[in-house]
N, CA, C and O of each residue as an XYZ file, in Angstrom:
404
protein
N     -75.856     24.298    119.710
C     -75.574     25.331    120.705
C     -76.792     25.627    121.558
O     -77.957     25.530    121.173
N     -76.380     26.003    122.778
C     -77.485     26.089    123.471
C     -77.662     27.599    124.000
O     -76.906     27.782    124.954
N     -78.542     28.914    123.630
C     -78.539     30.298    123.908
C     -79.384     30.476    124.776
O     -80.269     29.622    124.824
N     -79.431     31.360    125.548
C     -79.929     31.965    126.486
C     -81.080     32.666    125.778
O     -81.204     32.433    124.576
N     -81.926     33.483    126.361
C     -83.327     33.610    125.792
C     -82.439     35.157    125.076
O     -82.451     35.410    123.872
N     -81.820     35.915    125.995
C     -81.218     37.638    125.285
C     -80.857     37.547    124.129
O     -81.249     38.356    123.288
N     -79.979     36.478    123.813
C     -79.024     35.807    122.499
C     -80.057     35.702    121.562
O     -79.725     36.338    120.562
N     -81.156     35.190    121.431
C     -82.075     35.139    120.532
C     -83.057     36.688    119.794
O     -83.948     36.764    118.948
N     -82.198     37.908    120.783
C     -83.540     38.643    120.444
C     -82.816     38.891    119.338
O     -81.902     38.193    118.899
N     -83.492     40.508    118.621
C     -82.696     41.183    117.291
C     -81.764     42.026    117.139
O     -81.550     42.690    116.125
N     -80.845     42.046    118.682
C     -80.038     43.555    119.030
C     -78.758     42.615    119.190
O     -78.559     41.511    119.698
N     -77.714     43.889    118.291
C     -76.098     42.889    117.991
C     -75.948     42.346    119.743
O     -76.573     43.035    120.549
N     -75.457     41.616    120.082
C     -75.011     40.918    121.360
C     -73.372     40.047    120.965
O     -72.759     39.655    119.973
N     -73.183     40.095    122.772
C     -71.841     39.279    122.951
C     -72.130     38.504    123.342
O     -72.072     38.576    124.570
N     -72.676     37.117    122.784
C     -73.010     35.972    123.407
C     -71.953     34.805    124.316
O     -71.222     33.979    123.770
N     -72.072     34.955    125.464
C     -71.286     33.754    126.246
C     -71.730     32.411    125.824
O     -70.980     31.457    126.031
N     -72.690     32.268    125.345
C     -73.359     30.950    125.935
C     -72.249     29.950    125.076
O     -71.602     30.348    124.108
N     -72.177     28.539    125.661
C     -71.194     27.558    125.186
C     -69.520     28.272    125.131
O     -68.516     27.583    124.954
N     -69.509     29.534    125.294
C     -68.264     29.691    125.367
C     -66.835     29.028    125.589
O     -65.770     28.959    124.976
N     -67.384     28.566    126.817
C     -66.375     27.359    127.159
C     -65.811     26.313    126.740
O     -64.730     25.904    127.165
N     -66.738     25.581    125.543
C     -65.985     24.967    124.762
C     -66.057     25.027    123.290
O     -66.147     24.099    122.487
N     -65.985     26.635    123.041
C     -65.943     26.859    121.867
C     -64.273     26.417    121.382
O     -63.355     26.372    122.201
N     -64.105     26.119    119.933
C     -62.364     26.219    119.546
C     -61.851     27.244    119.881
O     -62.317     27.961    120.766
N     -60.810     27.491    119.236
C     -60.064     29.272    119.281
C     -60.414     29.680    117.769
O     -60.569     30.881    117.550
N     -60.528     28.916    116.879
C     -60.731     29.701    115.527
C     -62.768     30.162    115.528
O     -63.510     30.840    114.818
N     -62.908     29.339    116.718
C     -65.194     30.040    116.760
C     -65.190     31.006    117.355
O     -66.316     31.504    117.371
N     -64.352     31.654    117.970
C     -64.604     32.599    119.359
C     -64.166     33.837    118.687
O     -63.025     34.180    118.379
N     -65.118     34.348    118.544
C     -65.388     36.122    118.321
C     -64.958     37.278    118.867
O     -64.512     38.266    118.284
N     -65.195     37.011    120.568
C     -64.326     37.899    121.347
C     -64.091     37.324    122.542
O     -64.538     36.217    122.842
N     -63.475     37.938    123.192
C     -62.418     37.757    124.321
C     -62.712     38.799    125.417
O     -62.519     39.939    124.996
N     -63.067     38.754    126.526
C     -63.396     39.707    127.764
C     -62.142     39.416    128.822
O     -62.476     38.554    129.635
N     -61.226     39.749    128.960
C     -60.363     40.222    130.405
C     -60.235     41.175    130.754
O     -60.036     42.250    130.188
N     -60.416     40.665    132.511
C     -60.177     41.677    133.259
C     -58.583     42.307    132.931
O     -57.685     41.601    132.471
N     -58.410     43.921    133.296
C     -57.288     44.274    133.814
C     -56.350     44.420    134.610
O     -55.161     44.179    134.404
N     -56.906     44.872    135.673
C     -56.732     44.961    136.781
C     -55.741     43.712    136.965
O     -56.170     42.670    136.470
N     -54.255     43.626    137.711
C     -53.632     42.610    138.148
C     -53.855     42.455    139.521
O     -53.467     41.389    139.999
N     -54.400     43.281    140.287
C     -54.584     43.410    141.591
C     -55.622     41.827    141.748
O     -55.376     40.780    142.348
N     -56.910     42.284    140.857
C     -57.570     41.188    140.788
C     -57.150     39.868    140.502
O     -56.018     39.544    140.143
N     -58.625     38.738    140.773
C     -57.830     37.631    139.678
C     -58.195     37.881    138.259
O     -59.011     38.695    137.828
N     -57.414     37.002    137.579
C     -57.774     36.875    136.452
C     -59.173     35.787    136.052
O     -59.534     34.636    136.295
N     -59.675     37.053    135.251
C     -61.262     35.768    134.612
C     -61.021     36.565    133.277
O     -60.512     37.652    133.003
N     -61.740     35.320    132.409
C     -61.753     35.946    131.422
C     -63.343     35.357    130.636
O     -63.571     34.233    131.083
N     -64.300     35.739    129.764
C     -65.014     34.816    129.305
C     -65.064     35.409    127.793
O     -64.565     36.520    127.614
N     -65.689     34.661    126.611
C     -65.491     34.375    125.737
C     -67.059     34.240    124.789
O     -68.143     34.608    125.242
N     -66.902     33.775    123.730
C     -68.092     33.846    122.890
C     -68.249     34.013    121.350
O     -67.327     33.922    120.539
N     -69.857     34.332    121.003
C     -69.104     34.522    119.444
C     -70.558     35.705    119.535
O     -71.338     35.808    120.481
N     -70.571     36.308    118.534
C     -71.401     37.734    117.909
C     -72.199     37.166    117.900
O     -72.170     35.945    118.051
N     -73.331     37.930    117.698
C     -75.073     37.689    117.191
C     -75.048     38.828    116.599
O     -74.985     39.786    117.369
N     -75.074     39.051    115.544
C     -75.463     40.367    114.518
C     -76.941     40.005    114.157
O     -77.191     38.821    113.931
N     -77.846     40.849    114.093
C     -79.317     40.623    113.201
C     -78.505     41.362    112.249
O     -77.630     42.223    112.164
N     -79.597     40.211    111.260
C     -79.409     40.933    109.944
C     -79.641     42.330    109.144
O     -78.886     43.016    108.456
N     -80.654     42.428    109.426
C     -81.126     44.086    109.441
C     -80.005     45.227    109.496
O     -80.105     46.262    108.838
N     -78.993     44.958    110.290
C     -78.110     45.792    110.790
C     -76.960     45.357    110.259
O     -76.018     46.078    110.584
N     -76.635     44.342    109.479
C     -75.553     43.466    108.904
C     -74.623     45.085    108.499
O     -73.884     45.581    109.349
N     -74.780     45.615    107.376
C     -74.179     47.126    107.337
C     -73.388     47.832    108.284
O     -72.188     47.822    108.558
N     -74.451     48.494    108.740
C     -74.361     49.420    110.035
C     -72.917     48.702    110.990
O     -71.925     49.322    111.374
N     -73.237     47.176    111.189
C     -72.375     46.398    111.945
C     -71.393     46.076    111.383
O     -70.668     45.367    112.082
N     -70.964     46.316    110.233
C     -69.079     45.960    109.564
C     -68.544     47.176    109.944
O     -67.341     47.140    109.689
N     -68.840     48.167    110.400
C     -67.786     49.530    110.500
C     -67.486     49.329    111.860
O     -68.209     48.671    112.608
N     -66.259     49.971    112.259
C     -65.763     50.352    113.854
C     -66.963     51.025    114.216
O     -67.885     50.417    114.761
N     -67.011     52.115    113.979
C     -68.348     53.007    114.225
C     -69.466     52.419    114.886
O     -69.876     52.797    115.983
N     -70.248     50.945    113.820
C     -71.377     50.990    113.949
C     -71.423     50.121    115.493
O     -72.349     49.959    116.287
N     -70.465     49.811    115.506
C     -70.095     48.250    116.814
C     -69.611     48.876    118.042
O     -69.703     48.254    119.100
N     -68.965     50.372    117.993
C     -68.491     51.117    119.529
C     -69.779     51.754    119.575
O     -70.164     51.885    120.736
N     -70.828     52.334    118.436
C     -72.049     52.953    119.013
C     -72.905     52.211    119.594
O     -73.660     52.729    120.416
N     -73.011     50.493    119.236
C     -73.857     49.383    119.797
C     -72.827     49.467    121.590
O     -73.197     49.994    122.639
N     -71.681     48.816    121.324
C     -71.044     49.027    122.793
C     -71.563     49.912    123.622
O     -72.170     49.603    124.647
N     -71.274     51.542    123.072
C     -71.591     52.708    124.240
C     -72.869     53.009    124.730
O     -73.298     53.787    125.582
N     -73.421     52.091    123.876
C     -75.325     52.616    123.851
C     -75.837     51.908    124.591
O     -76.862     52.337    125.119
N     -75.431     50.727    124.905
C     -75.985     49.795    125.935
C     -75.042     48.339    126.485
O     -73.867     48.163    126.165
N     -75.803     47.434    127.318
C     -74.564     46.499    127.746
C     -75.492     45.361    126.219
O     -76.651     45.162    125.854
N     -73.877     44.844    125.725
C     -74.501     44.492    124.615
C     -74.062     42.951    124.918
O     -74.308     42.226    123.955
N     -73.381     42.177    126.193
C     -73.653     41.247    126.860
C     -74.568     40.445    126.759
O     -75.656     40.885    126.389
N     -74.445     39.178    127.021
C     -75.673     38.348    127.675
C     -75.560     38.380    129.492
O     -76.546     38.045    130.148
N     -74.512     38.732    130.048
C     -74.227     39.254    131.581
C     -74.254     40.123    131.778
O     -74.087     40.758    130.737
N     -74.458     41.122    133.096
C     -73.576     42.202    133.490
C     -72.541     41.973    134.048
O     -72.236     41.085    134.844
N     -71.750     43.138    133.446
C     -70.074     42.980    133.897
C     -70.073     43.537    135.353
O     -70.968     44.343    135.609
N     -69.105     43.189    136.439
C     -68.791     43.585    137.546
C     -68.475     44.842    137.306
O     -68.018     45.105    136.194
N     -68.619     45.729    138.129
C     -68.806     46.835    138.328
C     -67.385     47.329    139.352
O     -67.064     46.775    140.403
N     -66.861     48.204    138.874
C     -65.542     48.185    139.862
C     -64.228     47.629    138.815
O     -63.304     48.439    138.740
N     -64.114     46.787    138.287
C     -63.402     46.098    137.306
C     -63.156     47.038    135.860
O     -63.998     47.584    135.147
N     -61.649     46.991    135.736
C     -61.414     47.397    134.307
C     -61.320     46.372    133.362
O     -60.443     45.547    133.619
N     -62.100     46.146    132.135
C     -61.875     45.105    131.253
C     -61.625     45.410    130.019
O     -61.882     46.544    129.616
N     -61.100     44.493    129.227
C     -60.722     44.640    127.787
C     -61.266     43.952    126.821
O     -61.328     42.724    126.887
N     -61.439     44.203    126.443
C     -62.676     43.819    125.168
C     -62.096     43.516    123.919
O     -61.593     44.476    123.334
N     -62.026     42.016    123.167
C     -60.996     41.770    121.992
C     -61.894     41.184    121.074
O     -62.679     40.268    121.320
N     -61.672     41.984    119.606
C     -62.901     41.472    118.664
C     -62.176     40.512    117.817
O     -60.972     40.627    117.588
N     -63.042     39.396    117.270
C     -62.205     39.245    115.999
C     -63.001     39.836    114.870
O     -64.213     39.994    115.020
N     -62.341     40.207    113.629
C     -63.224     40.666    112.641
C     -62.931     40.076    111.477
O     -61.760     40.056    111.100
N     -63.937     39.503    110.724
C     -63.852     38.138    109.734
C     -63.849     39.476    108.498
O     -64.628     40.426    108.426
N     -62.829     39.178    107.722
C     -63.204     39.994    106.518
C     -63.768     39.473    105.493
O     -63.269     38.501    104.926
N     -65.367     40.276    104.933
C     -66.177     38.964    104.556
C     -65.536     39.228    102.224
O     -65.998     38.557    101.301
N     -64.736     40.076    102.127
C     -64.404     40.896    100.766
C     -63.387     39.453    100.350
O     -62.440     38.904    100.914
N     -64.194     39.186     98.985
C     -63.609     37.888     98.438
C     -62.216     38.462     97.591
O     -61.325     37.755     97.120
N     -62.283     39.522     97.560
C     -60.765     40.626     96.922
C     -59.534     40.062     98.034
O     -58.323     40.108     97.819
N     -60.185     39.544     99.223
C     -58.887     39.916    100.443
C     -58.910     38.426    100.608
O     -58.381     38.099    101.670
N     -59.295     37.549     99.990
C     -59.400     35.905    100.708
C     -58.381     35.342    100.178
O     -58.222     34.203    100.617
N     -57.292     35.799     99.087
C     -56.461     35.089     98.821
C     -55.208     35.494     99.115
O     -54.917     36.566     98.584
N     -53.926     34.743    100.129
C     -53.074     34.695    100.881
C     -52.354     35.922    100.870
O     -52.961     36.829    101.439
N     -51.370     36.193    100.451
C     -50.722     37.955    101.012
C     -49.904     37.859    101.483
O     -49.499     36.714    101.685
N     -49.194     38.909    101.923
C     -47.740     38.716    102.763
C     -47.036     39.719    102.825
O     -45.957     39.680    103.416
């Protein structure tokens, strides 16, 4: 993979980089616009959690206070644009890894 210099620091991020040809089962989250007026773009990626924060970062909590606190991007988003923001969340509890229904 090839990251951008932001992607490397120690603060959780939404990394684009290689996005484009990530699979669908690598890709972490999902960015579309709302707006139908607009066109549609959408871009893609996978997490950078530091470890340090591994904790803090499994709760809803700790991941909308990283969101609201800063752009947690490797871009800035257009400005003017409503977007939607889609996580995936890996459940890492070996209690929940076996099938269900």
């Amino acid at each position: 993979p090839s990251y951008a210099s932001m992607c490397l620091d120690d603060k959780f991020r939404l990394c684009s980089c290689d996005g484009e040809t990530l699979k669908d089962d690598d890709v972490d989250w999902i960015l579309s616009v709302v707006d139908d007026s607009l066109p549609k773009t959408q871009k893609k990626g996978k997490i950078k959690r530091p470890e340090f924060s591994a904790a803090t970062m499994s709760t809803v909590h700790g991941v909308l206070a990283q969101l609201n606190d800063r752009n947690c991007f490797d871009f800035e988003l257009e400005q003017g644009r409503r977007h939607r923001l889609t996580l995936k969340v890996a459940n890492d509890s070996a209690s929940d890894s076996g099938g269900g229904g």
